[in-house]
C-alpha positions in Angstrom: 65.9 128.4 182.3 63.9 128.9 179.3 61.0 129.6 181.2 62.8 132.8 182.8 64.5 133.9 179.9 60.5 133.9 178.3 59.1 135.7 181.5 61.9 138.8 180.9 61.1 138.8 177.4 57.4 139.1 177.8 58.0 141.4 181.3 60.5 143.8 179.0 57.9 143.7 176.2 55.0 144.8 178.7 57.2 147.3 180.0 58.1 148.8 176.2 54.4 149.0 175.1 53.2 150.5 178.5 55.9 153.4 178.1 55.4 153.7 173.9 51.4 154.1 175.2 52.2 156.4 177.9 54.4 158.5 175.3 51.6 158.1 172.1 48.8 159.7 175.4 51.1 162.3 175.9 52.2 163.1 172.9 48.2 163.4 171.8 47.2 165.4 174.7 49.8 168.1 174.5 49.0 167.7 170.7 45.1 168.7 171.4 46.5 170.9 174.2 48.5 173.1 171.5 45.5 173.0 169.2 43.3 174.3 171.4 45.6 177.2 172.4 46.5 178.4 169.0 42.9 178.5 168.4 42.3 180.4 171.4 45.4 182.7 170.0 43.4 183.1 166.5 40.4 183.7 168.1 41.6 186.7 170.5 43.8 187.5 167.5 40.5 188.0 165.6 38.8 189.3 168.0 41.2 192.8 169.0 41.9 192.9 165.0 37.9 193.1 164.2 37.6 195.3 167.4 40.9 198.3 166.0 40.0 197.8 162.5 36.5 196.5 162.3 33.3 198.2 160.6 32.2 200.9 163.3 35.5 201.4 166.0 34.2 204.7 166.8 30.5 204.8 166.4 30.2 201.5 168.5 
């Protein structure tokens, strides 16, 4: 009986880190994912703001 009640524990305990993994991984890649976009956001921001208001917008 003991011996069961000690496999559930450890089998729930498995089962608790796997998801808390699974959640930390996705947590980190949308993380990086967001990161990535709002510097591809600042980037185009920069880009058009440089292009309508940069140095030479008529010459160029």
């Amino acid at each position: 009986m003991i011996v069961t009640v000690i496999g559930t524990v450890i089998g729930t305990a498995i089962v608790i880190v796997t998801i808390i993994i699974i959640i930390i991984t996705m947590t980190v890649v949308v993380v990086e994912e967001g990161i990535v976009a709002i510097s591809s956001v600042s980037a185009v921001s920069v880009a058009v703001f440089n292009r309508n208001f940069g140095g030479c917008h008529n010459d160029c």
